[in-house]
N, C-alpha and C positions, 0 to 999 in steps of 0.2 A: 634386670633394671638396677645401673647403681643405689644401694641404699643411705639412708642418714648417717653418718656419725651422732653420738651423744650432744658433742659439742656443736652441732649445725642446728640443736633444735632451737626453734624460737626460743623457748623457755628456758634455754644456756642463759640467755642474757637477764635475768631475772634469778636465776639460782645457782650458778653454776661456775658465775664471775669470784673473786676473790677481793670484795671490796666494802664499803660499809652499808651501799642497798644492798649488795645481794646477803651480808649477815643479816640486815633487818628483815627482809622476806623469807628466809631461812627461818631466823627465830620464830616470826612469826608461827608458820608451817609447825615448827615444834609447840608453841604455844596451843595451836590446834590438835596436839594430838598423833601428829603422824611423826615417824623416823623419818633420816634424811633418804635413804635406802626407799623409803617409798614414792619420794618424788624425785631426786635431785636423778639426771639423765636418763629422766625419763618418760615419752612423750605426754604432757597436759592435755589431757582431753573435757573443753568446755562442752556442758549437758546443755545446752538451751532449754530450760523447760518453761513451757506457757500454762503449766498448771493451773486455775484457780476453781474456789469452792462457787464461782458464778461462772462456771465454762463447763457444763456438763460432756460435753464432747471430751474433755481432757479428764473427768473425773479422776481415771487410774492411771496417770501422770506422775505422782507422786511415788508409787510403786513400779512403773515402769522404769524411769528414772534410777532407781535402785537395781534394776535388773541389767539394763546397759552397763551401771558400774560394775557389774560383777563379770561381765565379759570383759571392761575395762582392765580393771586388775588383773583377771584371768592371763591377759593378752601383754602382760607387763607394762599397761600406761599406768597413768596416775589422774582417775577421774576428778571433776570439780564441778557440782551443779552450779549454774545462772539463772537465775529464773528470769525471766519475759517477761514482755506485755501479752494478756492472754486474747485481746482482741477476740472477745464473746462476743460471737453472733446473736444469740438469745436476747443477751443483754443493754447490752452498749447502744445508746440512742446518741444523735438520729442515724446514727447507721456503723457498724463496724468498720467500713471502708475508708471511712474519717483515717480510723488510726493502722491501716497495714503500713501505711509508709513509716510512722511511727515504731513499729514491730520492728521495720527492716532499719531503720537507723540505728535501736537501739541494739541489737543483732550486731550486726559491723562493729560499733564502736564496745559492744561488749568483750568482742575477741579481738579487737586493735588494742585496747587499753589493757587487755589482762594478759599474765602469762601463758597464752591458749598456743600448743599446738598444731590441733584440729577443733573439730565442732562437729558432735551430734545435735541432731536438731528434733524437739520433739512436739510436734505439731499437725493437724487434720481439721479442723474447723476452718471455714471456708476461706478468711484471711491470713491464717497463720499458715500455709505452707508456699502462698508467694513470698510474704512477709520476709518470714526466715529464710527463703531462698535468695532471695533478693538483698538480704545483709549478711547470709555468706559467700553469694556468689564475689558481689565489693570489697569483702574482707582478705579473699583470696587464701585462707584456710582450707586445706583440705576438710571436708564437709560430710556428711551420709545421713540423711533422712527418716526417722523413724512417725513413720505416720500412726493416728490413732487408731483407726478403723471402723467400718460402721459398728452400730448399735444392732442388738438384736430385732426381727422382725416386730411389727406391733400388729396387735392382736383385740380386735371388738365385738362382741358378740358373735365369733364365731368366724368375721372380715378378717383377712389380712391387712394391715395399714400400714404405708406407706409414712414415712415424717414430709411434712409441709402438702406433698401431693393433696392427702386424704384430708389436709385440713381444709386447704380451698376448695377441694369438691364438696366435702361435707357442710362447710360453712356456706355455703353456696343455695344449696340444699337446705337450711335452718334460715336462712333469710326470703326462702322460696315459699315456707310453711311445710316444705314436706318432710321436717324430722324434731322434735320435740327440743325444747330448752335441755328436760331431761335429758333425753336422748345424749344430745349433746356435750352437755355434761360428765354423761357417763365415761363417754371419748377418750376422756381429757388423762384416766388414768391406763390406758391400753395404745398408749400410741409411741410412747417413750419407754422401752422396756430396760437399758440398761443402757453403762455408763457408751460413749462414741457418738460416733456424728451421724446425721439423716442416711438411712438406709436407702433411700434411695438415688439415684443415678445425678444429684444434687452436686452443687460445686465443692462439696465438700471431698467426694466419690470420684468427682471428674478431677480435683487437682491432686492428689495425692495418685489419680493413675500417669495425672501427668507428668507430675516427680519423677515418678517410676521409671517413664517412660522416656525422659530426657536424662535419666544415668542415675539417678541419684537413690536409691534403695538397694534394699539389697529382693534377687530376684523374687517375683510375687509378692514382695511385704503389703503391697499397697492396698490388698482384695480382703486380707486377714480380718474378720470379724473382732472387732476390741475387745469382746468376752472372750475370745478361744482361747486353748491350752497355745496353740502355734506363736501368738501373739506376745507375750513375754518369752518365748524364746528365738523370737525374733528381734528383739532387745538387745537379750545379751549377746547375739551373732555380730549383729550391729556394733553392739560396744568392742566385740575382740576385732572386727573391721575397721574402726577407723584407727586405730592405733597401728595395722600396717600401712595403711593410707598415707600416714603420717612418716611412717620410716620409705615409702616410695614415695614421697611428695604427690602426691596426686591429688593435684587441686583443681577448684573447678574449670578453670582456667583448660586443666587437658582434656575433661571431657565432654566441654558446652563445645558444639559446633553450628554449624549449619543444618547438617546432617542431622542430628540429635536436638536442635529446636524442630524440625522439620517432623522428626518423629514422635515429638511430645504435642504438636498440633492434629498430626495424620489418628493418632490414637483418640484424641477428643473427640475428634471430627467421628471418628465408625462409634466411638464409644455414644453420640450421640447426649454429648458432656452438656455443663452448662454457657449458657453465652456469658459467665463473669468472667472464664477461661481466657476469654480474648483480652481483656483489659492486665488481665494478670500474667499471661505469658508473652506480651508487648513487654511488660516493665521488666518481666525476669531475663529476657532475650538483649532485650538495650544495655542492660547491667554489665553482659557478658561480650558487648561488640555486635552482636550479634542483629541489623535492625531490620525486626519482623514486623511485618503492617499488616491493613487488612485485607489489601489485595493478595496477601500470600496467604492468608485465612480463607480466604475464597476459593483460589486455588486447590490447595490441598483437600477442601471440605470436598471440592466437586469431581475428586478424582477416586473419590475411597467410600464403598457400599457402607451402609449404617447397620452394625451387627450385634449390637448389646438390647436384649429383648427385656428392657427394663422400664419402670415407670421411675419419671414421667410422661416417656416415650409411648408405651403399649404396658397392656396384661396387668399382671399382678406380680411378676419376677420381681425381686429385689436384690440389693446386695450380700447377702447371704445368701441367695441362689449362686448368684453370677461366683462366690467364691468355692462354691459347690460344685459346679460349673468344670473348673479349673483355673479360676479367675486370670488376673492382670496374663500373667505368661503366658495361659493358653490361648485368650484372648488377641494379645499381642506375636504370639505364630500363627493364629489364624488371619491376620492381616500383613503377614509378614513377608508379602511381595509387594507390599506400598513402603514398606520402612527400609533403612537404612541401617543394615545388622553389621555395619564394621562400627558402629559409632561406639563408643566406649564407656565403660558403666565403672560404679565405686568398686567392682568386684575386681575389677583389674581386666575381666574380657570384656568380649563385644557383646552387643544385642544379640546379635546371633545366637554364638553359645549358651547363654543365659534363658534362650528358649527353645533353644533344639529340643530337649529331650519334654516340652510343654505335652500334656492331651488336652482335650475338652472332655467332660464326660458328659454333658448336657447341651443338646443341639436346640434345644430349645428358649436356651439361655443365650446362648451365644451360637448364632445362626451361621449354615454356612452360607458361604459367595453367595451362589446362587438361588439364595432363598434372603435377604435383605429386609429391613423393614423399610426401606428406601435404598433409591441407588446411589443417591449422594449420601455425604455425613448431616450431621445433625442442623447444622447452622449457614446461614446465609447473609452476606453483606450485600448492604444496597448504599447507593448512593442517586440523588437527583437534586432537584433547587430545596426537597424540604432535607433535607442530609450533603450536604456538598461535602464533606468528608467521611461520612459514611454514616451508618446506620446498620444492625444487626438483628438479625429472627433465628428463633429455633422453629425452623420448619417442620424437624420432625415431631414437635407438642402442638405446632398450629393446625387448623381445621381447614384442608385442602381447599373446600371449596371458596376461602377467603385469603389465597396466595395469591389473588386475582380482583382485586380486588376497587371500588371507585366510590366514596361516598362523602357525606357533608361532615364537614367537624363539628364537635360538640367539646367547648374548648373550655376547660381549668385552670386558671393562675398558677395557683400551685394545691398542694394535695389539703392545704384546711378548706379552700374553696370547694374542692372534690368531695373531701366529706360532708360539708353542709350542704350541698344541692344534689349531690348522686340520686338520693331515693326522691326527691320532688316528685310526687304525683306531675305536676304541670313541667318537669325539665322536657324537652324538646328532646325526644331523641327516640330512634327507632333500631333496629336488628343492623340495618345496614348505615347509621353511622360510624361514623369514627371519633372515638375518643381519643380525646388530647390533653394529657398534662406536661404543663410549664412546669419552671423551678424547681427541678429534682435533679440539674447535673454533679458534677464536681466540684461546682462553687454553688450555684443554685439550689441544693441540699439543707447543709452543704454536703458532700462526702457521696454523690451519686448513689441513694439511698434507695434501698429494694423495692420502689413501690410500681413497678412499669406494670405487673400483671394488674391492671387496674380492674377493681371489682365492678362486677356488671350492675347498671340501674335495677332496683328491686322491682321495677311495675315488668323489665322486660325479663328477668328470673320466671317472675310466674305464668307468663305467657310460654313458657320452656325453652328460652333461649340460654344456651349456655358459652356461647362462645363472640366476639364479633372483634374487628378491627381496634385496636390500642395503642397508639405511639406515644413515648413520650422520651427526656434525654434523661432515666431513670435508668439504672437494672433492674433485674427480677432476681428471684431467687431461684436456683437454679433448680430446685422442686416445685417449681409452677409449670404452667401449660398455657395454652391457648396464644392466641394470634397477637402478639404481644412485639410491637417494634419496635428497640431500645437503644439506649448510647447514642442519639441521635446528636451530631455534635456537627460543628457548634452549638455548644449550647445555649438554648433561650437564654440563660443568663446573662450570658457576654454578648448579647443579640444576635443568635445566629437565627434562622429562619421560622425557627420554631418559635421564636418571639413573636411575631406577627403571625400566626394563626388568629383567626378569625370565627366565631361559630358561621357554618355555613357553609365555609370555604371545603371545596371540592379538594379533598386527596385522593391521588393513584397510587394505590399498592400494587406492586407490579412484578412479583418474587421471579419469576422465570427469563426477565430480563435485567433482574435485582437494581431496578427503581423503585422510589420513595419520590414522588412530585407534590406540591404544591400547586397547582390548576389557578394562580392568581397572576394576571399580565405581572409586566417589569412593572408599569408604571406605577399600577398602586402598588407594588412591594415597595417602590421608592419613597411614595408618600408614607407606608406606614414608620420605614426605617426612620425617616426626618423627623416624625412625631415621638420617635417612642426615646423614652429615657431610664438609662439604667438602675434597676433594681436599689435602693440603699444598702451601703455595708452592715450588717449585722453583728460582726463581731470586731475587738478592734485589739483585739488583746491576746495571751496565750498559744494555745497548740493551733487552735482554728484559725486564727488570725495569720500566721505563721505558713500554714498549709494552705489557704488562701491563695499569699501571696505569690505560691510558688510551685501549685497543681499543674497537670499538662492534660489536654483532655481526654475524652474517652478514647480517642484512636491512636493517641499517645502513649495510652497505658497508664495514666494519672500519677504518674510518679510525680517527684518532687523537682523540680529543673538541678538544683544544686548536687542532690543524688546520682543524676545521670552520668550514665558514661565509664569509661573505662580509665583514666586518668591517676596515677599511682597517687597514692597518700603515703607519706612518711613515713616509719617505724615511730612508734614513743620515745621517743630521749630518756634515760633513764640515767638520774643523778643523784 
């Protein structure tokens, strides 16, 4: 493979010109400390790091950061951190999803406006690895992903615990009466045991396999526990990797395909990932030409056995099992007659090679063919009059016997309506309704905010009902469960179908012919469409105003419309 010259690199034009910016940016570089000898021809490599002291998932960002640099140097680049938007899931109200597009602009335009190179990117929380995929795939930088990894197991009385899973089961259980405030309480310090993201099979788990799995790590990084020894020396690998990235051009550009979208869904789908997945590798796949919808999500999911024996799926596995296991690679050789092994990875080979020499050492964990925890993947789209563009389940966390499903709505405006009547002794509502929340899409939110796994009525908790029918144009969080139908889009807010739900009104859930019905003639849907009038705007101003104007919806991928697409942007002019 022809390699770089000095003078071909980006960063020529910024230090290496003979003129009176490239003296100012030179002194500067001196002003900071370094010889010219340490940067001048020789590749820039920007650190994206989403660090912050309110992103417990990135806690050890700050020192990973530092470990990448030292493969950086190692590798004769000349590193430079950028810090990020940390896009905390913990934190950020009303919902992180608000700002991933925000992540991916400023991404892009971090590494268009600076003297970058390439781009490490240092991210694992559930927004930050479309985010950053999605502003370096635009930027067209050679790129390489350094994901955080989970957190260690959590641990209560003796339970294994799961992050987010064990919270709604347990919380579930304390509004039931059958576990103490104490109790509860107690939880709260055994559930988070160190710095990384939800240990279990959560969107944070599913997209950093899915990075992996569309080229972008280096091999296995994605399974690596965030506490482990392997973990920061998978940094510095990382850091000596992109600086030949950089001398081979290998941008994303060469190794987004068809092929390799195709294999970063086929891996969700067995991995039994989360349905955020789907909105998130729509936007990273459009970025790169590449347009993936839901009928190819369907597809794929329905060709490939579910093989990660993980909660929120089944058991008590978690991700420190599954990286026990053999994780991402052995994972991805044992599905490796659905994938696509010529497609091409940041390592410079194929999928293939990258997993030839994989084992599993836990069949338990990772089950083989013939022993599946389903025969499909994890996830299901539907579409009928209450979804005309689709709608999505994770069938492998829903409760079979309600894939089949026909009951009355019991319908909520939006989710402050939800929480002031839920627990009503007198609400109307029984095992076999169907709950329904409004006003939680894209704009509806706004930011399609996690609330789909909607908490069951407390009178039918104690009766021991734990599970029943949920739709609404919200996500979940890819650590919930239950029969939960989401992204239903159009959404209520822009008046799609789900705006006129009615309490009463008969829906069919219908998974095995992946229908979503409304059971209400044309006629009164016509009447109610003529009556109904759109929601007031909320915000008129700023980031949300902005975002608003210019979302796409859920089966879009909710990117930004301006964002979209593959369209060259300029070089910086530099005067």
């Amino acid at each position: 493979m022809p390699r770089k010259r000095p003078e071909e690199l980006r960063s020529h034009r910024w230090f290496g010109v003979e003129d009176l910016r490239a003296f100012g940016h030179r002194s500067r570089m001196l002003q900071a400390g370094y010889s010219e000898s340490d940067f001048r021809g020789k590749p820039v490599i920007g650190i994206i790091n989403t660090w912050s002291e309110l992103s417990p998932c990135h806690f050890h960002f700050r020192t990973r950061a530092e470990e990448v640099k030292r493969g950086v140097w190692q590798a004769g680049g000349f590193p430079v951190e950028l810090p990020a938007h940390p896009v905390t899931e913990q934190y950020q109200k009303p919902t992180s999803m608000l700002y991933r597009n925000l992540l991916a602009m400023e991404t892009e335009e971090l590494a268009r406006s600076h003297p970058c190179d390439g781009l490490v990117l240092l991210g694992g929380c559930d927004k930050t690895p479309p985010g950053l995929m999605m502003g370096a795939i635009s930027s067209g930088l050679p790129c390489i992903f350094v994901p955080a990894g989970p957190m260690l197991r959590g641990n209560w009385r003796g339970k294994t615990l799961g992050s987010g899973s064990d919270v709604w089961k347990y919380h579930a259980e304390l509004r039931a009466g059958n576990i103490t405030q104490e109790q509860w309480k107690d939880m709260e310090g055994g559930i988070a045991r160190s710095f990384g993201t939800c240990m279990t099979a959560g969107t944070a788990a599913t997209m950093m396999l899915a990075v992996e799995a569309l080229g972008f790590t280096l091999p296995g990084a994605s399974s690596i526990p965030a506490a482990d020894s392997a973990h920061p020396r998978m940094a510095t690998e990382s850091g000596k990797r992109i600086v030949e990235m950089v001398w081979e051009d290998l941008t994303p550009q060469a190794i987004i395909t068809e092929g390799s979208v195709d294999n970063a869904v086929t891996t969700t789908m067995a991995f039994g990932g989360s349905t955020n997945a789907i909105p998130h590798l729509i936007a990273m796949a459009r970025r790169a030409g590449v347009m993936l919808d839901l009928e190819r999500f369907d597809r794929l999911s329905a060709r490939v056995p579910l093989l990660a024996n993980l909660r929120p799926n089944a058991g008590e596995k978690l991700m420190e099992d599954f990286f026990y296991a053999g994780g991402a690679r052995a994972f991805m050789k044992r599905i490796s007659a659905y994938l696509d092994l010529s497609a091409k990875t940041v390592t410079g080979k194929t999928v293939g090679e990258t997993i030839a020499t994989a084992e599993i050492f836990d069949e338990t964990v990772i089950l083989p063919l013939d022993k599946p925890l389903q025969a499909e993947g994890g996830l299901a789209v539907l579409k009928g009059s209450l979804a005309p563009n689709g709608a999505v389940i994770k069938t492998s966390a829903s409760e079979q016997r309600l894939l089949q499903h026909t009951g009355p709505a019991v319908v909520f405006e939006d989710y402050a309506d939800l929480k002031k009547r839920l627990d009503d002794p007198d609400l109307d509502v029984t095992a076999d309704s169907v709950l329904v929340l409004k006003q939680a899409g894209p704009q509806g939110g706004p930011g399609m905010p996690e609330w789909g796994m909607l908490p069951l009525p407390q009178k039918l908790l104690k009766q021991g009902v734990r599970d029943m029918v949920r739709i609404s144009d919200a996500r979940m969080s890819g650590t919930s469960y239950g029969t939960c139908v989401l992204h239903v889009a159009p959404e209520s807010h822009v008046g799609g179908p789900l705006a006129f739900v009615k309490d009463g009104d008969l829906i069919r859930l219908d998974v095995a012919n992946r229908r979503l019905d409304l059971l209400v003639d044309e006629e009164e849907m016509a009447r109610r469409r003529a009556a109904w009038t759109p929601p007031k705007r909320r915000y008129a101003r700023g980031w949300t105003s902005l975002y608003l104007d210019n979302v796409t919806q859920a089966d879009e991928g909710c990117d930004l419309r301006f964002l979209e697409g593959t369209l060259p942007t300029p070089e910086p002019d530099i005067y």
